[in-house]
N, C-alpha and C positions, 0 to 999 in steps of 0.2 A: 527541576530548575534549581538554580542558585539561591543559595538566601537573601540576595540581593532581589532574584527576581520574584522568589516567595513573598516579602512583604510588598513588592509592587502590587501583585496579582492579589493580596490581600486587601490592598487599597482598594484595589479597583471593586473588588466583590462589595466590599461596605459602602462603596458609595451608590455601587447599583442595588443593594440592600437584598442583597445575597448570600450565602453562609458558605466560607472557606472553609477545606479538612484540610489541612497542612497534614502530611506525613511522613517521615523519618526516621532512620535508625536512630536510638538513644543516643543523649546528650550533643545534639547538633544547634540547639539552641531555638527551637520553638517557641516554647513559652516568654524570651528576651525578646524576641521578633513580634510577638504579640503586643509585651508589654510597650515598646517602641511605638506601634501603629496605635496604641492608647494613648500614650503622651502627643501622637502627631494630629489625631481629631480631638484632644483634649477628655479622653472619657475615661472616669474613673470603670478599672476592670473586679470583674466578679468571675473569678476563678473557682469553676464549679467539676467539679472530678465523677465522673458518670463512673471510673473505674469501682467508688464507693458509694456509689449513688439504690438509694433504690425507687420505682416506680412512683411511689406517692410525692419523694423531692419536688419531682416535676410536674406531678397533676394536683397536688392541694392534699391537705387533710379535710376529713368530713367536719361538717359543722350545723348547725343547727338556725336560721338567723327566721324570728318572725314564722315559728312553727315550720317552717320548710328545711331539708336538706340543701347543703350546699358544698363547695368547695373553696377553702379556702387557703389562698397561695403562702409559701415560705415566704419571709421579708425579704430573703437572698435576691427576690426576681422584683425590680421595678415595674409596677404596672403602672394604667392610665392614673392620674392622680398623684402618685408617688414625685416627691421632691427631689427635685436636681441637685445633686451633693453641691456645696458650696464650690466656687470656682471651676467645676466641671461646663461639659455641654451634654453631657448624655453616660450611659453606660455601654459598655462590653462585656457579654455574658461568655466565658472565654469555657467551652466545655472541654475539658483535657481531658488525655486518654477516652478519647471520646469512644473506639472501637474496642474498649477492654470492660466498656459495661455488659452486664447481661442481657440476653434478648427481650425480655420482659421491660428491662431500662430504656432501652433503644426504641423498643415501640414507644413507651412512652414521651421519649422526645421527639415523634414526629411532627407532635403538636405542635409546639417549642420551635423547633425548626423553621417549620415549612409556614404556620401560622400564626407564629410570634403569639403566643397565646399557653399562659400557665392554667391548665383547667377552663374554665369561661372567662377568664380576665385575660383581656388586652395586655400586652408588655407597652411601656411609655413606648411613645413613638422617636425617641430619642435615643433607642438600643439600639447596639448592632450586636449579631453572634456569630463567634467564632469557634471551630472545632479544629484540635490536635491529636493526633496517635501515632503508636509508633508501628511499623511495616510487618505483616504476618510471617513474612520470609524471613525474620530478623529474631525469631524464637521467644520475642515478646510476647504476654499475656495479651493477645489481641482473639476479640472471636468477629467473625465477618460481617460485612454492612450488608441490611436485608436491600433486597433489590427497591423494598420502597425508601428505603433512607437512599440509596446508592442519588436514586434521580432527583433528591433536596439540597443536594449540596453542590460545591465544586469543589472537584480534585486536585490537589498539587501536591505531588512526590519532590519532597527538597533533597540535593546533595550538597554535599561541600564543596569547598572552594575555598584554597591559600591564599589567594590574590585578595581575596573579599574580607577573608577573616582577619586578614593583617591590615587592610587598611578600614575596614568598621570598627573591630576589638584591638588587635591587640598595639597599635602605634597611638590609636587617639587613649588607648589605657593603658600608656606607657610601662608594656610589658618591659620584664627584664630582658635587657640584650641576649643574655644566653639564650636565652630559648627563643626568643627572635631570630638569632643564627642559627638554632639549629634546625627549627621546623624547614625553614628557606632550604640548609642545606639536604633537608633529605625528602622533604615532600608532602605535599596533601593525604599520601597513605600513611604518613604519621602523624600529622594534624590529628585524623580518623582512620582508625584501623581495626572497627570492629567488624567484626567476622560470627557469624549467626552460631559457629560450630567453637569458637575458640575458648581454650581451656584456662585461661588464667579467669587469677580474682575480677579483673576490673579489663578497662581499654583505654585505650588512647579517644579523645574527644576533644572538642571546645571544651567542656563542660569540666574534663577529667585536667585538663592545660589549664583552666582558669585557675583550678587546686595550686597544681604545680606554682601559679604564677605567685599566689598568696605564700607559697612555703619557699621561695626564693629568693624575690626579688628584695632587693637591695644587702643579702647578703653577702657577706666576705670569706670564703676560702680560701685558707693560705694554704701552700704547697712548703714545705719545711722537706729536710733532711734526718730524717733518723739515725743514730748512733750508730748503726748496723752499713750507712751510705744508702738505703734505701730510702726513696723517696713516700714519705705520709702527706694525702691531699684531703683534708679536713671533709670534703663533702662526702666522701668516700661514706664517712660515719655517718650519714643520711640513708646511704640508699635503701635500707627495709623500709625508711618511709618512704621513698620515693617510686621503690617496687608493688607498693600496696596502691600509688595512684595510676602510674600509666605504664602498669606492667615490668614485670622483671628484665624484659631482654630489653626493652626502649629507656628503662631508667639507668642499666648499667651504661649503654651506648653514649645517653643523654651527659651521664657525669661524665666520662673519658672524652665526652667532645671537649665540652666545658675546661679542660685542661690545655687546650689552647688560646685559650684568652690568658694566660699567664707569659706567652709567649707574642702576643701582638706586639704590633708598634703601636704607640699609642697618640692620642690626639697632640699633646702639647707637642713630642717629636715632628708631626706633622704640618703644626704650625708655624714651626722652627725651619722646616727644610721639604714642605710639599715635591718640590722636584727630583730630590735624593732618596728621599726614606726611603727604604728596601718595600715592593712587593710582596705579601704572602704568595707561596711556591705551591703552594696546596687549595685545595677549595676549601676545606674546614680553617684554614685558617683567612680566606679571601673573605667568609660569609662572615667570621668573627669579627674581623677588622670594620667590615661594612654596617655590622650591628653597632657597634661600639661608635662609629663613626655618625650615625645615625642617631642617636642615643646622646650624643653628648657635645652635637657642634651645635653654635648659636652664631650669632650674627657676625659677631668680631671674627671668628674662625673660618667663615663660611668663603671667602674667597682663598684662601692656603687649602682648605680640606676640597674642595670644589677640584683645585688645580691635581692634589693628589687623587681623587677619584677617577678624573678624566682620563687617569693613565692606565684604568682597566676595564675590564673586558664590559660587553655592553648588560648582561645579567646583572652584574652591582652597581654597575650607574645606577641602574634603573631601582635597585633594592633603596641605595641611600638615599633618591631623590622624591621616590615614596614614602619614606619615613619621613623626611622633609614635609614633605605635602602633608602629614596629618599632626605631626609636631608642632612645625613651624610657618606655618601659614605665611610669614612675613617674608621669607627667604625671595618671594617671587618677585619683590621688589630690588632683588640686592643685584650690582651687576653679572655677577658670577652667577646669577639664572639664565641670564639672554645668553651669556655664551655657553651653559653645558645644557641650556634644551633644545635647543636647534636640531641635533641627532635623536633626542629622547621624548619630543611632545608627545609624536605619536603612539610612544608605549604607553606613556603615562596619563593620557586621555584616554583609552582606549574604553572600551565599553566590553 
């Protein structure tokens, strides 16, 4: 499923008080999907790593109380008794990398799991637990769920989705246009494009794009002329960093897209002359124009840039009027919505 539908189905398990495995190739954003479904029932998360976990974490260390043995729980795990952090309503005991603990670890959380129970102490009745890892086909240190863990939990295999990630992450976290244009223009396989056999440092991801976004955005590139008549484009002198995050072949690609946003039209032109301004002739430069457009109109603008949109193809309607929608929330009131959603609702509600 989507990660859209991954945190639904998470919901749904916490509320019927059941324990989700999310699963996923690295860096698709698991743990952010967690951390979300904790701010949405209010519970502060306890992020607990079985991948460095060992046995006694989750059954107590020995103790002594009134001549008897006993066990007694880490403070990591809220039990009955245990105070509700201030402003919370509960905890989430978030076990990560939950299938790359040892076999020895895993038995031990069947407790945990299936009986909400650290050694003989109750967990407060106000937890909920959640389990993440990453896909054994994916060459992750993963070792397999025993058949009695397999029947404690529910299963959800997450994949990506461009459509999702652009309007969850990166428009309400007003990525940089560049890379707004350019993931549109080339695809959810470069969103994510790891591959279990692939031989570079790193991959393309969420996680690997949020990098990029931090090492980009709101920078300036100039494109100058050299002495020689050739042309030096300043990002150019980045890309070892930028080959070290989302791979050598997708960082060169990524800068040389980005060399056409030096060649757009730009918004003031647009506002100037919505009905004339020249068309981009190319898709890499339609996806630019729409990023850039998207990225920088407001309300004054919104009816001139609305009328130049409308005079292209239905793909970047649909791109600008979704950055709209997590931008500009207020756009839906301005007349230039009634007239260019009429064609567009049904993309843009779509489920």
């Amino acid at each position: 499923c989507t990660p859209r539908q991954a945190r639904s189905a998470i919901v749904d398990c916490i509320k019927a008080g059941l324990v989700p495995f999310v699963k996923s190739s690295p860096g698709l954003g698991k743990s952010t999907i967690m951390r979300s479904v904790c701010d949405e029932f209010n519970l502060a998360m306890i992020d607990h790593r079985l991948s460095t976990s060992a046995p006694e974490d989750l059954s107590g260390l020995p103790n002594f109380v009134n001549g008897q043995a006993t066990f007694s729980p880490f403070d990591i795990f809220p039990v009955e008794g245990t105070p509700i952090p201030k402003g919370k309503d509960g905890w989430m005991i978030f076990l990560d990398e939950a299938n790359s603990g040892a076999k020895m670890v895993q038995a031990a959380s069947y407790k945990l799991v299936l009986d909400k129970m650290v050694g003989q102490h109750k967990l407060h009745e106000n937890t909920a637990i959640t389990m993440a890892g990453n896909l054994a086909t994916d060459r992750a240190l993963v070792n397999p769920l025993s058949t009695a863990m397999q029947s404690r939990i529910i299963h959800i295999k997450m994949v990506p989705s461009l459509v999702e990630w652009m309007e969850d992450v990166a428009i309400p976290q007003n990525y940089d246009e560049r890379i707004i244009a350019y993931l549109n223009y080339k695809g959810v396989d470069t969103l994510m494009n790891f591959r279990p056999d692939h031989q570079d440092e790193t991959f393309c991801c969420p996680r690997t794009w949020e990098f990029m976004q931090r090492l980009v955005n709101g920078q300036v590139f100039n494109l100058t002329k050299n002495p020689d008549g050739t042309m030096h484009y300043e990002m150019e002198d980045k890309i070892q960093l930028y080959c070290g995050t989302i791979t050598s072949g997708v960082a060169v690609d990524f800068v040389q897209f980005t060399k056409v946003f030096k060649e757009i039209v730009k918004i003031e032109d647009i506002v100037r002359d919505p009905d004339n301004c020249p068309i981009p002739s190319n898709k890499e430069g339609m996806f630019a124009v729409i990023s850039h457009l998207g990225a920088k109109t407001d309300m004054k603008a919104l009816d001139a840039v609305s009328k130049y949109v409308d005079r292209m193809e239905m793909i970047y309607r649909v791109l600008f009027f979704r950055m709209l929608k997590g931008r500009l929330p207020a756009f839906r009131t301005h007349p230039a919505f009634s007239r260019s959603m009429i064609a567009l609702d049904r993309y843009l509600n779509e489920d």
